[in-house]
C-alpha positions in Angstrom: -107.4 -142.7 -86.3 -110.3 -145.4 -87.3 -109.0 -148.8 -89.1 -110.6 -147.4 -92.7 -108.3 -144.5 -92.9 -105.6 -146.6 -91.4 -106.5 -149.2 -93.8 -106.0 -146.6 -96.9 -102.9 -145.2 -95.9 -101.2 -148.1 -95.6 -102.3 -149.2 -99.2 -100.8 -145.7 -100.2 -97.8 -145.8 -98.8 -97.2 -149.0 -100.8 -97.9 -147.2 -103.6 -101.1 -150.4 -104.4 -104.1 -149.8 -105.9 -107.6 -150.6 -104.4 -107.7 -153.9 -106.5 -104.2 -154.5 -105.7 -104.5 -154.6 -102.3 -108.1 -157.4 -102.9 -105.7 -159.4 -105.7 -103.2 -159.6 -102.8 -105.6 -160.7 -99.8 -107.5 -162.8 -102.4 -104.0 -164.4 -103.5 -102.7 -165.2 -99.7 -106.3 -166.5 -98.5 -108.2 -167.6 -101.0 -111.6 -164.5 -100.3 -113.1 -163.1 -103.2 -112.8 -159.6 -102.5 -112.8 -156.7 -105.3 -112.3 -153.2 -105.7 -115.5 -152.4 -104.4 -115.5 -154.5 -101.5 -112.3 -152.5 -100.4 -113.4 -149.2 -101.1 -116.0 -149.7 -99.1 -113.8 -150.5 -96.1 -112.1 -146.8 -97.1 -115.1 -145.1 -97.1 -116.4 -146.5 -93.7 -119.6 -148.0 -95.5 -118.4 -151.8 -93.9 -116.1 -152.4 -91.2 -113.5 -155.1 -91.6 -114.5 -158.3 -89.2 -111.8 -160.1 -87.2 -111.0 -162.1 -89.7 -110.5 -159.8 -92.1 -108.3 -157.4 -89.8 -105.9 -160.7 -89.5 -105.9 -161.4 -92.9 -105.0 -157.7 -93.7 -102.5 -157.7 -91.0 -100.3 -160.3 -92.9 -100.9 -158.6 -96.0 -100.4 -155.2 -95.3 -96.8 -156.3 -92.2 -98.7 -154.7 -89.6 -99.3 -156.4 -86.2 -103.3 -157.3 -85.7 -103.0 -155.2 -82.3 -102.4 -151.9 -84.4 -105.5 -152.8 -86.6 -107.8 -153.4 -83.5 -106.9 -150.4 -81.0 -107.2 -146.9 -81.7 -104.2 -145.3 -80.0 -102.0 -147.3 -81.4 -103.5 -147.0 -84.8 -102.7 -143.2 -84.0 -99.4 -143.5 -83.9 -98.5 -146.1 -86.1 -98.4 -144.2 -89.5 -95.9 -141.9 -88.3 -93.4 -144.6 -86.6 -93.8 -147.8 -87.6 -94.7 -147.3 -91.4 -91.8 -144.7 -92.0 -89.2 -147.0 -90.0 -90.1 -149.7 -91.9 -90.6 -148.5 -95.7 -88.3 -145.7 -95.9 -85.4 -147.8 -96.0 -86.8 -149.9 -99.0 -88.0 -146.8 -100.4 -84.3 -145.0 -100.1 -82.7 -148.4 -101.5 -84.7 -148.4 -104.5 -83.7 -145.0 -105.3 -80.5 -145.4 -104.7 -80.0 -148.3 -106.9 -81.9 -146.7 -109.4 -79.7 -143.3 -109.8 -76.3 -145.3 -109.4 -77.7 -147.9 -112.6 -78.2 -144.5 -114.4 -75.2 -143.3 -114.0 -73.4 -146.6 -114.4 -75.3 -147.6 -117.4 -75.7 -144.3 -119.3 -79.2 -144.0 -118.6 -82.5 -143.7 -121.2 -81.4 -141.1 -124.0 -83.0 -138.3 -125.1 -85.2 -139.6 -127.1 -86.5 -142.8 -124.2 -86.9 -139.7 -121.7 -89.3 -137.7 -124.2 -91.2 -141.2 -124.3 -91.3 -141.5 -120.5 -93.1 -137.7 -120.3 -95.6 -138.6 -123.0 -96.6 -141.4 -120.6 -96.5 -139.3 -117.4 -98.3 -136.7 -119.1 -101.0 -139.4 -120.2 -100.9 -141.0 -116.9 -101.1 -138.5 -114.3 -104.7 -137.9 -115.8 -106.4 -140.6 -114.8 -104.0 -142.1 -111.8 -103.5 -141.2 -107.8 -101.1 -138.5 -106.7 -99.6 -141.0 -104.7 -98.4 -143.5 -107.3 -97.6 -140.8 -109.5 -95.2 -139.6 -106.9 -93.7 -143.0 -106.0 -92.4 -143.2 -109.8 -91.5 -139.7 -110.4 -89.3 -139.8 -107.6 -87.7 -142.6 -109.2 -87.2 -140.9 -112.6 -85.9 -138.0 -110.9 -82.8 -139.8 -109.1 -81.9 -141.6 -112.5 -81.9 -138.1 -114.5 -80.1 -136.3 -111.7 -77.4 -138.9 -112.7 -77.3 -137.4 -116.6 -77.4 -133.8 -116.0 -74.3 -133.5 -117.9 -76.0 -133.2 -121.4 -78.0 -130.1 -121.3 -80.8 -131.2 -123.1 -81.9 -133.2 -120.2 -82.4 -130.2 -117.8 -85.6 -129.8 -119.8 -86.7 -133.3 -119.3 -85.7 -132.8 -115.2 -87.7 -130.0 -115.3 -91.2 -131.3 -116.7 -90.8 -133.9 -114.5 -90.3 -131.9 -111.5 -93.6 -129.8 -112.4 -95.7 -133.0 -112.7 -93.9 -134.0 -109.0 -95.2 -130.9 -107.8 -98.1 -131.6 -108.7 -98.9 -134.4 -106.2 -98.3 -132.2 -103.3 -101.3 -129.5 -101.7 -100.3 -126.3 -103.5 -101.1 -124.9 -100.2 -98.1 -126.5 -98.6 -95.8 -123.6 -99.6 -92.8 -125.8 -98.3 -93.0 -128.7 -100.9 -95.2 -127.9 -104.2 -94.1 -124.7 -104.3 -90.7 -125.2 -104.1 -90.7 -128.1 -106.5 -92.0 -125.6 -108.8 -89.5 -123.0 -108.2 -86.6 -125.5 -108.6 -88.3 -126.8 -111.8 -88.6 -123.1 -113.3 -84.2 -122.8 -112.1 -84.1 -126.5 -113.6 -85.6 -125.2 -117.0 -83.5 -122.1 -117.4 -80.4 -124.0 -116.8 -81.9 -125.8 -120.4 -81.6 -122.4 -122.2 -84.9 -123.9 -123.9 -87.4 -120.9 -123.6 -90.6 -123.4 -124.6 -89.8 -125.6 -121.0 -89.0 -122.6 -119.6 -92.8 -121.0 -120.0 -94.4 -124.3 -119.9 -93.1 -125.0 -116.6 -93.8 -121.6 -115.1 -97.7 -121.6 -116.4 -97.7 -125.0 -115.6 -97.0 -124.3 -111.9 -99.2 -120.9 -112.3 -102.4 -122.6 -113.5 -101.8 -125.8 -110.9 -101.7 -123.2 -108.0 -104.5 -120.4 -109.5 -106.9 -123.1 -109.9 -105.8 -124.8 -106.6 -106.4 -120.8 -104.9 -103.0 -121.3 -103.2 -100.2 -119.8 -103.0 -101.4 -116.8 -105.2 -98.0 -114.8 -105.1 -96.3 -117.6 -106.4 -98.9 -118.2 -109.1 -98.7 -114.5 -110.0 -94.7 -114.5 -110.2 -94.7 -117.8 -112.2 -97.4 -116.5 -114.9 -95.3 -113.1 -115.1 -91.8 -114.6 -115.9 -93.8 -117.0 -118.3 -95.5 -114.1 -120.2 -92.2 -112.1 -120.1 -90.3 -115.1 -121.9 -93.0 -116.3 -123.9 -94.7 -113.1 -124.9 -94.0 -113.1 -128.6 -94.4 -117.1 -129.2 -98.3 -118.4 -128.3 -98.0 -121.8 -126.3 -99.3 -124.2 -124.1 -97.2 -122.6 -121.8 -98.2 -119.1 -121.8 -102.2 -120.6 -122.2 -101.7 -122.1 -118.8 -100.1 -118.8 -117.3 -102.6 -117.1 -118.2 -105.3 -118.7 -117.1 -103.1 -119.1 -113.9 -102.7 -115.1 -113.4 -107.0 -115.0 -114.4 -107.9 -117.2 -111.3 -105.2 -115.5 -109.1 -107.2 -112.0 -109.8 -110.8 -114.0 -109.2 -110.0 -115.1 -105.7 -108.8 -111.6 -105.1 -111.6 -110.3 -106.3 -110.5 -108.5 -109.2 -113.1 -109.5 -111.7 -112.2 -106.7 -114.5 -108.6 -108.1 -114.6 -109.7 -112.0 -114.6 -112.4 -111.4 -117.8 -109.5 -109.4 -119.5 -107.1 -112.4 -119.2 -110.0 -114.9 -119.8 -110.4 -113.0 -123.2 -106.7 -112.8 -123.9 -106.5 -116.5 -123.1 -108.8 -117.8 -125.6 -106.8 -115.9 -128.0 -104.6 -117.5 -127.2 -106.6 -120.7 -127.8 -107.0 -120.3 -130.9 -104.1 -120.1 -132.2 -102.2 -123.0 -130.2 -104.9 -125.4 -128.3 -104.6 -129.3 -128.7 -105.4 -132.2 -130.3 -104.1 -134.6 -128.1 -107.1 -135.4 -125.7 -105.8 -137.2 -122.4 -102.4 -135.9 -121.6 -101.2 -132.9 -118.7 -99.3 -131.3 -121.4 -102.1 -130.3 -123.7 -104.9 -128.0 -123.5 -107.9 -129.5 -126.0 -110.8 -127.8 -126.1 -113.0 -129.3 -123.0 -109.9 -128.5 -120.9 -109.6 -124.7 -121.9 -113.6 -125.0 -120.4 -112.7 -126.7 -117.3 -110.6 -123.8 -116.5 -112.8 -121.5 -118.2 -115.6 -123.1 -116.0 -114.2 -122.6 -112.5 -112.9 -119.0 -113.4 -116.4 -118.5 -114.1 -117.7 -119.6 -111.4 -115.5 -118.0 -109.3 -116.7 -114.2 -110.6 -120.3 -115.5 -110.2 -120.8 -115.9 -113.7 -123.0 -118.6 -113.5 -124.6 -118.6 -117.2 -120.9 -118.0 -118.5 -119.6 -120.8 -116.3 -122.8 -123.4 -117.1 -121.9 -122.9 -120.8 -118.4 -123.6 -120.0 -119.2 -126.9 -118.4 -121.2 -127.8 -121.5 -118.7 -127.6 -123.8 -116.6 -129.2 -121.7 -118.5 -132.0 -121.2 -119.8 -132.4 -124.7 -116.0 -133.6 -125.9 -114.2 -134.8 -122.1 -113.1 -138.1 -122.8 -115.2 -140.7 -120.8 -111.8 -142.4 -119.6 -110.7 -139.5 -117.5 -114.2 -139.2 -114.9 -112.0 -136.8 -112.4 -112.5 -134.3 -114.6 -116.4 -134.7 -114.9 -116.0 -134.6 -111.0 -114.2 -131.1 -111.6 -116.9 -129.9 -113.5 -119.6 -130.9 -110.8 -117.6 -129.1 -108.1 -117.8 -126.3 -110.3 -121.4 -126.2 -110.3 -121.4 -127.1 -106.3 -119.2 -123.8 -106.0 -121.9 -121.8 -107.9 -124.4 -123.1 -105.8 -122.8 -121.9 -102.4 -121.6 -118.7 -103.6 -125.3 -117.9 -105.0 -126.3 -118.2 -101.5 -127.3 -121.9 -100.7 -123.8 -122.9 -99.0 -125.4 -126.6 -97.6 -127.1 -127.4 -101.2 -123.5 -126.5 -102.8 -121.5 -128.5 -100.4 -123.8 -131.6 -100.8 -123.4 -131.6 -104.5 -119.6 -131.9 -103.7 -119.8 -134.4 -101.6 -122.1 -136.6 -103.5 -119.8 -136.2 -107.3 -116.6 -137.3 -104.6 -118.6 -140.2 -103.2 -119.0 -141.1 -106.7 -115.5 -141.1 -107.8 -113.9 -143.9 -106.8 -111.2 -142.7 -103.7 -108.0 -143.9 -106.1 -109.2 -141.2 -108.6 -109.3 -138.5 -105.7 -106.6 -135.7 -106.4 -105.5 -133.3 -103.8 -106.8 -130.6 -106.3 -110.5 -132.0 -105.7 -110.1 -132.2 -102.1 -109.4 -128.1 -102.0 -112.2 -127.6 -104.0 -114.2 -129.1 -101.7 -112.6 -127.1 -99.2 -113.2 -124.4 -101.0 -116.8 -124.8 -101.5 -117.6 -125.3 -97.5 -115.5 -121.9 -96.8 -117.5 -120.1 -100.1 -116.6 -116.4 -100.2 -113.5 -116.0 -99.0 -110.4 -115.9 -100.7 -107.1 -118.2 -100.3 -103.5 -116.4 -100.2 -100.2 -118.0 -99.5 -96.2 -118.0 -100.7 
């Protein structure tokens, strides 16, 4: 492992920022680093000096002879760091759930607050702080459970934790999903019950993994929600519609594309910036990759149009999205390098803490164009 990646994991794993991690060296010895400087580092465009490798050393508790040698680098992440933080990490949690259940816990009505601002949140931030604090929220609700309300409330929250793992890692997002779909039912509230389900549908369709689960999830959600238009049942939809693109059933995908923006129409958002609406530039950023996908590529240009003529400038992952989209088109119309070098140059011009596991397969995606990606 090279000291940049080791450099970013540790940051990760502490749950800090890029310009957390230059506040703290700039605190403790007086440099002037930024965000920039240390994104850099993380994208190997500079290589930390000695000096800086012992300053980061104090910083970041790990010895200086880990930074400077590659086999121990190797192993580090997997020993040291997970001796070391899991114990603080499994403390905090602890105390967290037992001050729930000593202390009654947020009500109802604090916990509907809480998913406003994760579902504003997880927008613009890292999968990786995300899951820190989810996993926090989900211990102190586990403590409540007894009021059946708050089943719904574990359950959105358990969709949005799924969402920070790979959808292709059929042994953590999807079964966070398929605990959050149990988790809703046990709410006997049917509009948590589809939205989770095309939540986890859409997340894994768009992802192009797990595509039985995806297809499962959008079923139950369109046998529940059938006869009461939602979010919900917008997301399955559009879930089941990329499920039968990778497959290759383009007659099935246009007919759900169509059904969705009926869909649309009669329940899309005005809220802009959170996971739990679909606006109008986000019905396109689906709409977009679907379209590329079936080699639509004056359907799915017009798609990324619209979207882009009302995304919000404060969420630039999804402008990213929308250039993937286009580097997709360009390696399934034949010019695979072109394609993948468009995908590479929108990530290289995110900055890395607005990278989302859902990016990353898309770039995967791209470099394997043509093929199709099955799983769960």
């Amino acid at each position: 492992m090279d000291v940049s990646t080791l450099i970013r994991e540790l940051r990760k794993t502490r749950g800090w920022s890029q310009g957390r991690l230059a506040s703290e060296l700039n605190k403790a010895f007086g440099t002037n680093l930024d965000r920039e400087y240390i994104s850099r580092w993380e994208r190997f465009k500079v290589t930390p000096g000695a000096y800086y490798l012992r300053c980061l050393s104090a910083v970041l508790d790990v010895p200086l002879s880990v930074l400077e040698d590659d086999v121990k680098r190797r192993n580090f992440l997997t020993d040291a760091v997970g001796a070391s933080i899991a114990p603080v990490v499994a403390s905090d949690l602890l105390s967290q759930g037992f001050s729930a259940r000593l202390n009654g816990g947020p009500t109802i009505s604090d916990w509907e607050g809480k998913l406003a601002t994760y579902g504003t949140e997880y927008m613009s931030l890292g999968a990786a702080d995300i899951q820190r604090r989810i996993s926090g929220e989900l211990v102190a609700v586990q403590q409540q459970l007894d009021q059946p309300q708050l089943w719904s409330v574990a359950s959105r929250l358990m969709t949005l934790y799924a969402k920070t793992f790979p959808g292709s890692d059929g042994s953590k997002a999807v079964h966070w999903y398929r605990m959050a779909a149990k988790s809703a039912d046990q709410s006997q509230d049917d509009a948590a019950r589809v939205w989770v389900r095309g939540r986890a549908a859409i997340a894994l369709g768009y992802e192009g993994a797990a595509l039985g689960v995806a297809d499962v999830l959008s079923d139950q959600a369109l046998a529940i929600g059938a006869k009461k238009p939602s979010l919900g049942l917008l997301n399955a939809i559009y879930g089941k519609a990329h499920a039968a693109a990778l497959r290759g059933d383009a007659e099935t995908a246009r007919n759900l594309d169509t059904q969705g923006r009926l869909v649309f129409d009669r329940t899309g958002s005005f809220e802009q910036t959170s996971d739990y609406a679909v606006p109008y530039w986000r019905l396109n950023v689906f709409r977009s990759l679907l379209l590329a996908r079936l080699g639509d590529e004056k359907g799915a240009v017009e798609a990324q149009e619209a979207a882009r003529a009302e995304l919000p400038a404060e969420l630039p992952r999804f402008a990213t999205h929308l250039e993937l989209h286009r580097g997709l088109m360009m390696a399934r119309s034949g010019d695979k390098h072109g394609g993948f070098a468009h995908a590479r140059q929108a990530m290289d011009a995110l900055p890395p803490e607005k990278h989302s596991l859902t990016l990353r397969m898309l770039v995967d995606e791209i470099s394997g164009s043509g093929g199709t990606v099955e799983g769960g």
